[in-house]
N, C-alpha and C positions, 0 to 999 in steps of 0.2 A: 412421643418424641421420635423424630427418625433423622435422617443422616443432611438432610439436606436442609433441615433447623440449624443444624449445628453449622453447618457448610456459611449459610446466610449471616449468624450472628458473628462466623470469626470474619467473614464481608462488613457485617456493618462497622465492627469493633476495630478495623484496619480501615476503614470509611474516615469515623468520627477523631481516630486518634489522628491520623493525615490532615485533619481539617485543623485540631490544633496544632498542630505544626509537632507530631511526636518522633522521636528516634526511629529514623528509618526502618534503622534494623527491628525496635519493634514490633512496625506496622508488619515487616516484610514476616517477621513471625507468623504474625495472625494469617496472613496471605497464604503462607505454606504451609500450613495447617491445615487452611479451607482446600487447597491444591491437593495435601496427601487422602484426603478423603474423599474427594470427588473422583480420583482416579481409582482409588480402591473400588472394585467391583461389589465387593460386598455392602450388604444393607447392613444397620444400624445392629439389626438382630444378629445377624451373623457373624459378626465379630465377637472373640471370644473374650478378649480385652482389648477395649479402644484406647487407651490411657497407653497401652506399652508400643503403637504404632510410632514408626521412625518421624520424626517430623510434630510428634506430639510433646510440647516440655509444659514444663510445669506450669505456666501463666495461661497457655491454651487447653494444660488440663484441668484446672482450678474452672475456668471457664464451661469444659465438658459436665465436672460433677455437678455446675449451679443448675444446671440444663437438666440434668438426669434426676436432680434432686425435688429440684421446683420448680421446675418449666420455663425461666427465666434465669438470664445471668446479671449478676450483682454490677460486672466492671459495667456492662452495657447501661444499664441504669445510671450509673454515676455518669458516663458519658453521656448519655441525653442531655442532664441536667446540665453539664461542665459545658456545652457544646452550645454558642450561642444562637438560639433560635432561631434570627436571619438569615444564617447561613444554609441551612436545607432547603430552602424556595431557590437558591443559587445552582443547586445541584439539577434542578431544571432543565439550564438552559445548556442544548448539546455541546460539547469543547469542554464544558468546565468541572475537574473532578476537584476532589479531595484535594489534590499535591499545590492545582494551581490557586483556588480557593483563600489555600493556608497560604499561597505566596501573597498574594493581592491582599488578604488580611496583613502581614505581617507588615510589607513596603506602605498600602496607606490604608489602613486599618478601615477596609473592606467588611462590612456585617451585617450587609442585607443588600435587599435589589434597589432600594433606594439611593445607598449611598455607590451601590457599584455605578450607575446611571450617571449623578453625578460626577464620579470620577471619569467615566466616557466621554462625558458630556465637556467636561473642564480640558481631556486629552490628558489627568494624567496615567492611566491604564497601560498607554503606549508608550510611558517612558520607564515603564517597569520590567527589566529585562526577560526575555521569554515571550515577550507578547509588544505588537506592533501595531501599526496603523489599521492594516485591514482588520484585523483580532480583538482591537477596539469598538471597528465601525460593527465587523460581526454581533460582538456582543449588545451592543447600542441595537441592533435591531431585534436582535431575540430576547431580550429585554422586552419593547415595544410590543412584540409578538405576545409575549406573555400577559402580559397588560392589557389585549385584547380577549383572553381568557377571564378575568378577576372574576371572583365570586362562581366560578363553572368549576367543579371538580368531575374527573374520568369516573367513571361506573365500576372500575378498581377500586379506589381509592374511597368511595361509598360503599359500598360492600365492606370493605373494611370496618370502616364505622358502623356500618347498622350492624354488623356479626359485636363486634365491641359492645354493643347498647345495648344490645339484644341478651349478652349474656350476662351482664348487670341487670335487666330487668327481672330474668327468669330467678336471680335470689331474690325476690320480695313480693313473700308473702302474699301480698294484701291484692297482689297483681291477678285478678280471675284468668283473662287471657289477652294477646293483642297483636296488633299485626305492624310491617313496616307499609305507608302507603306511598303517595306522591308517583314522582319521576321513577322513583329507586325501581318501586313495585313494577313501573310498568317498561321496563329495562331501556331505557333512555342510558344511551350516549354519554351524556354528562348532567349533572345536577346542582345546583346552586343552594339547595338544604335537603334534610329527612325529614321527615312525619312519618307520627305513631300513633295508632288508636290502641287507647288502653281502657280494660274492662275491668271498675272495679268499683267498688261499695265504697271506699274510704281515699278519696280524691287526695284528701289534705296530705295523708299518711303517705301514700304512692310521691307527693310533690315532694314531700320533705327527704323521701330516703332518693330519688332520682337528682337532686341536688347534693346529696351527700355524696355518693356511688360515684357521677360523673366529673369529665372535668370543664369545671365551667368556668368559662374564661368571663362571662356579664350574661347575668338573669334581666330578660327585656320586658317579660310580662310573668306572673304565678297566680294562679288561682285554680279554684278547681274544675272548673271548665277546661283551663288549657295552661300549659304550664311553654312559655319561649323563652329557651338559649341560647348563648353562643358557647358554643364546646372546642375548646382546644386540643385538638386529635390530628397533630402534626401540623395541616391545615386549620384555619379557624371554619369552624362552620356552622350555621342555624339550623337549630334544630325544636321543631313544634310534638309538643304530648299532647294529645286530647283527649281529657275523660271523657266516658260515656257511660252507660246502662247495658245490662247485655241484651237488652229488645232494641238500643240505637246504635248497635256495634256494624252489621249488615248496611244498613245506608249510609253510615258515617264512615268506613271504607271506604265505599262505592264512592260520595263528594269529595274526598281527600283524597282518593288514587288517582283523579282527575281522568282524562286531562278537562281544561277548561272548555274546551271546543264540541269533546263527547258530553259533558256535564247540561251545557248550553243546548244540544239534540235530545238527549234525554227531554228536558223541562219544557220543552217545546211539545213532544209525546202528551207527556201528562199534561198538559196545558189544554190540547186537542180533547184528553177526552174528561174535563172538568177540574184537574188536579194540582197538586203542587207538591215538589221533589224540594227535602230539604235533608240538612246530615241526622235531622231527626228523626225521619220516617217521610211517607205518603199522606198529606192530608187530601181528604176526600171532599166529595162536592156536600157533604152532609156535618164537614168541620172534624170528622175522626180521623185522626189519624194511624195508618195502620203499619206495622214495623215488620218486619221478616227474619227467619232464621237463620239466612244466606242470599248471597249477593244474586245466586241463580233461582232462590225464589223472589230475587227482587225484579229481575230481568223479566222472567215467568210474567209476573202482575202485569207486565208490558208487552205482551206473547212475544217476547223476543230470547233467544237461546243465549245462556251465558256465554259473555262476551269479555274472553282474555283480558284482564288488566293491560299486556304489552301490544293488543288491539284498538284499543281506546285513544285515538289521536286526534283525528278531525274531525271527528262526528260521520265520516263518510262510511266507518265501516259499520254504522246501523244498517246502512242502503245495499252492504252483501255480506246480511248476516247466516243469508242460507250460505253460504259458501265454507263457516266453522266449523261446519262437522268434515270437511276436508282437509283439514289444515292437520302439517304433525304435532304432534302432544307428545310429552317426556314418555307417555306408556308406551307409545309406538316405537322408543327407541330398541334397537336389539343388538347394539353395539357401539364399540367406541374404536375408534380405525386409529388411532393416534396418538403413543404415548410412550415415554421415558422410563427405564429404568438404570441400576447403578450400572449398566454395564457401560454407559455414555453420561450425563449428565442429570440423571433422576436419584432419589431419594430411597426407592425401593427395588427390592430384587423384581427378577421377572413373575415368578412364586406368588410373593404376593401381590404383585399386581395384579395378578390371573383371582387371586381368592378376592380380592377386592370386588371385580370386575363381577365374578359369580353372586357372591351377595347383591348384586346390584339387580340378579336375574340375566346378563347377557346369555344370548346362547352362544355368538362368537366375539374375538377380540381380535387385536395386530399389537403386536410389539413393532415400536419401529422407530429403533435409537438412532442418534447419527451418525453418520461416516467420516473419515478421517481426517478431511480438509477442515472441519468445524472442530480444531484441538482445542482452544476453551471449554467445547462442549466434553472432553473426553470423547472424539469421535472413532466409530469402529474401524479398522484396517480391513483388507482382504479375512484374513485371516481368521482376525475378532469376528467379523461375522459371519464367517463358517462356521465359527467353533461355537455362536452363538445360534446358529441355526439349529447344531444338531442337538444342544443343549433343550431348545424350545419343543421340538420333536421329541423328545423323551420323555418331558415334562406334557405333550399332549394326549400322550398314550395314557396316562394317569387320569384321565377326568373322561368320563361319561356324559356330562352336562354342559359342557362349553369347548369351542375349537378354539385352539390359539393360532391365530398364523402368521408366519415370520414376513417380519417388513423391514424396512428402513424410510428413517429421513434424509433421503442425497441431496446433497447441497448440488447446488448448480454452477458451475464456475466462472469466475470473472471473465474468463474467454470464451463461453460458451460450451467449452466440456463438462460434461455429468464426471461426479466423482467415483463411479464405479461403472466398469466397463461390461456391453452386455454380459457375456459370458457370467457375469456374478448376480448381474441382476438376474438371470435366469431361476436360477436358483432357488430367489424371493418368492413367497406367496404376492405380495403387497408393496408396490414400491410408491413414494414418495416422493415428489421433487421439491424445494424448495431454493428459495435464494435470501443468504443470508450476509454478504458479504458486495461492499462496491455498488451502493446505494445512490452515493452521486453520479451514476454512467446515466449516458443520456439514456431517452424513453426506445431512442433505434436500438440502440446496446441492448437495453433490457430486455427487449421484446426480443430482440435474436435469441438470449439467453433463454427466454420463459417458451419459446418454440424449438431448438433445440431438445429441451426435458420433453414437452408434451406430445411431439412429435415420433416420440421416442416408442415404441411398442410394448417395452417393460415398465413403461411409467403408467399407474393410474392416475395417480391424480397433484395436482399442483398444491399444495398446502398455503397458509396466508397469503393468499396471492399479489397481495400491494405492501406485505409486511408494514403497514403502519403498527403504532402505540398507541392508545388513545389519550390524549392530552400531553401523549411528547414528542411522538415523531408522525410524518404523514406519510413514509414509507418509500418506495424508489420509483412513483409515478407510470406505471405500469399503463398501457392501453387497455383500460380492462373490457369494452365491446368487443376488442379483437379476440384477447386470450378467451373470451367467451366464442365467438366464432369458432375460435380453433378448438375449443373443448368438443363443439359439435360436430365439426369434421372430425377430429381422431376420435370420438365418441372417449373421452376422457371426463372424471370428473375434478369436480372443484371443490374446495374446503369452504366451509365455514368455520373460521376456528370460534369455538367456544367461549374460550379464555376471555374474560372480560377486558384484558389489556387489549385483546387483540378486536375482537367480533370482525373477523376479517374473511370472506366479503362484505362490505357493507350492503344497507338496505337496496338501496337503486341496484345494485349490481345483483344482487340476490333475485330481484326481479326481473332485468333482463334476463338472468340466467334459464329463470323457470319459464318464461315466455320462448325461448332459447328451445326448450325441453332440453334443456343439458342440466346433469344429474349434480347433487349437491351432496357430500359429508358433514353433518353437523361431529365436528372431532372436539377432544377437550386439549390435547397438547398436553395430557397431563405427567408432572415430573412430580407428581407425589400423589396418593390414595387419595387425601381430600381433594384434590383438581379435578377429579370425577366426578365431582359433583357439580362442575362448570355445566355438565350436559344440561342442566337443567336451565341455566340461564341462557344456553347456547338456545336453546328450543322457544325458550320465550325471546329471540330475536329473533329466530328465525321467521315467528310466528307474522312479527311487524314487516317483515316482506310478504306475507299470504302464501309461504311454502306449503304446497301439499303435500300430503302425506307420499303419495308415489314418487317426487324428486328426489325425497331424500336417502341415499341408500343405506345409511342405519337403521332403516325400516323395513326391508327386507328379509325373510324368512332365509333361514341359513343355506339352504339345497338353491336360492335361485340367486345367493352371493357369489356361494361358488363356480353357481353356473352361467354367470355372468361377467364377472367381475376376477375370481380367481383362476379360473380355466377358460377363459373366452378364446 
């Protein structure tokens, strides 16, 4: 449990109560609850009693103990259930939270995207005070928007799920071993279901407890070949099990991680040289068929080098398969440039994020919280982050085995000023720019803004550079061949963010970039220990742009970061 569990659930729990239409003052409880702890610098552990902190009463600390107790809170349960399911697909669509949600529910009993549609449709949305014609048509079209999505979930929000199934699978028994395949596996953008191959002796036994365990909203097929769902996980979604044997676990991966297009070049191979690829193995021109211990001795059979699941798209990357041993892999990574802690809007101290970060093998890291124009975030002052500097500095002198170096996230601002002046960015190891505010300015605006920061001598690098979400927002339409230009002129780099909400650069841009020779950061953006482990999805995105190892500068030996990058 850490601080920014707790921070999220007194969010959802002021979320879902606002949706039923609950006591303001209420919600505004759970609100300032979430607010006194977010500004509190200390992490979860360093708090000597959280229950006595100002802002903490009884209903928020009833809440705290269910959390520290059982990893879940009891009122949050009751509100899933109390909270009508239609309602969260609404929360979607940009403009519309909790407060106004509960208005449009209560005026004309509003409970899903359907009926809100209708009521746009009919006009009467704009005769509900608070909300007008354009507010209407607005909604009417992001509505529409959505609807072009159906059946596609964000690569968040799958992740989600496969961690959820995944740790219901791992209690039962009878389960030898098994993996997540499809889209998911090969870090696809978005996905419309999962697939699992699962290895095990007693098919029947595995069907009957994965029915039990999940929540299944309609069983479409069962047997012990393959067991198809629809699972009710916020989302509805389909989701395929396939039994197998553990001699057809390696091909049966390999056809169900797809993609179709790689599947179809393979069989085309084996076809050439007498053969047939099936999820059961190799049959051969003598009728035997023969299975493999791994997907890389299945590749082998084909003198071809194993070839990334998040490489496997259109069959073209058979045709530059020499080119994989160039590409970065998670072992190459030797750092994470980009990350939160309590002293701004993160979950943990700086302490352990550094011990996190060493377990991981880093030899360097960056602290690099935000600054003060982003106060939702808890952003740093002047001040804060002197005092944070020398804080990190002390704390570096302590360890042998990893550098820490003081960063920041500066926001970039609406008018084009950076939100700390050189003089402080000096100071910095690592500075960061970003833009997080004033989305709607046109793409001139933006682009003065994002040249401003980059331009800037004390800026390394631009972090999300188009700020999209994946599957909510498309971010503030940045030129991004120019801010690529300009990375190369000021010999600046550019993020990747990791973060699966984000994967920001996208693909095409990833490749100009490399083509570009302008240097990339695979960062995690992470605001709690486990988001360090986005490095790892960050890498297999990276990978479906053909990033080599040398662009990326997480791959750099510590003596030519600094001699590059921190002292240039």
């Amino acid at each position: 449990m850490n601080k920014k569990t707790i921070i999220r659930t007194f969010e959802k729990i002021a979320l879902y109560m606002e949706l039923l239409g609950e006591n303001p003052f209420k919600v505004g409880a759970f609100r300032k609850a979430a607010n006194v702890l977010e500004l509190d610098p200390r992490s979860l552990s360093e708090m000597d009693d959280i229950l006595k902190l100002k802002g903490i009463g009884k209903g928020t600390g009833a809440v705290i103990i269910d959390l520290l107790e059982k990893g879940e809170s009891d009122l949050l349960k009751e509100l899933e259930i109390e909270v009508p399911s239609g309602l969260i697909p609404l929360l979607r669509i940009p403009g519309l939270g909790g407060k106004k949600i509960a208005k449009l529910r209560e005026a004309l009993g509003i409970d899903s995207l359907d009926s809100l549609r209708a009521a746009c449709e009919s006009h009467e949305v704009s005769k509900v005070p608070g909300f007008g014609k354009k507010t209407e048509e607005k909604l009417l079209q992001e509505i529409e928007l959505l609807g072009t999505k159906k059946g596609k979930l964000p690569v968040w929000q799958i992740e989600t799920i496969v961690k959820s199934i995944e740790a219901e699978m791992r209690g039962i028994s009878e389960i030898i071993r098994f993996s997540v395949a499809g889209s998911f596996r090969r870090a696809k953008e978005e996905s419309s279901d999962v697939d699992f191959i699962i290895v095990t002796d007693e098919p029947s036994v595995v069907r009957e407890k994965l029915l039990e365990v999940l929540p299944i909203e309609e069983t479409v097929a069962g047997g012990d070949a393959k067991l198809s769902v629809v699972l009710d996980m916020a989302d509805l979604v389909d989701a395929d099990f396939r039994f197998v044997t553990e001699a057809q676990f390696a091909t049966a991966l390999h056809h169900f991680t797809g993609s179709k297009d790689h599947n179809v070049r393979m069989r085309q191979i084996a076809k050439s040289k007498g053969m047939k690829i099936s999820e059961y193995g190799v049959e051969t021109e003598d009728g035997t068929v023969k299975t493999f211990d791994s997907e890389k001795e299945f590749f082998a059979y084909f003198d071809l080098p194993f070839i990334p699941p998040s490489l496997r798209m259109d069959g073209r990357e058979i045709d530059r398969a020499d080119e994989i041993a160039g590409l970065v892999t998670l072992e190459d990574i030797r750092g994470d440039f980009h990350m939160h802690t309590t002293w701004s809007d993160g979950g943990y101290s700086i302490r352990e994020m550094v011990e996190a970060c060493r377990k991981k093998g880093y030899s360097h890291m960056v602290i690099t919280d935000h600054t003060h124009y982003l106060k939702v975030a808890n952003g740093l002052t002047p001040e804060r982050i002197r005092n944070q500097i020398s804080e990190i500095r002390k704390l570096n002198e302590e360890y042998d085995d990893i550098e820490i170096f003081c960063g920041t996230e500066m926001d970039i601002l609406p008018d084009g000023r950076l939100d700390f002046e050189d003089d402080l960015l000096q100071e910095l190891d690592f500075v960061i720019a970003s833009i997080h505010s004033n989305f709607n300015q046109s793409q001139e605006q933006i682009m003065e803004r994002l040249h401003a920061a980059i331009s800037n001598p004390y800026v390394n690098i631009i972090a999300h550079p188009t700020g999209r979400i994946i599957g909510q927002r498309d971010g503030y339409n940045p030129d991004v061949p120019q801010l690529i230009e300009w990375a190369k002129q000021y010999n600046k780099i550019l993020e990747l963010n990791g973060n699966p909400h984000r994967f920001d650069l996208a693909i095409e841009y990833l490749e100009i970039a490399q083509k570009a020779d302008v240097k990339i950061a695979i960062n995690t953006d992470a605001h709690a220990i486990d988001q360090l482990e986005h490095m790892g999805i960050g890498v297999k995105y990276a990978q479906k742009a053909w990033l080599k190892k040398e662009t990326v500068v997480n791959t750099w030996p510590l003596e030519k970061f600094i001699r590059e990058i921190i002292r240039k």
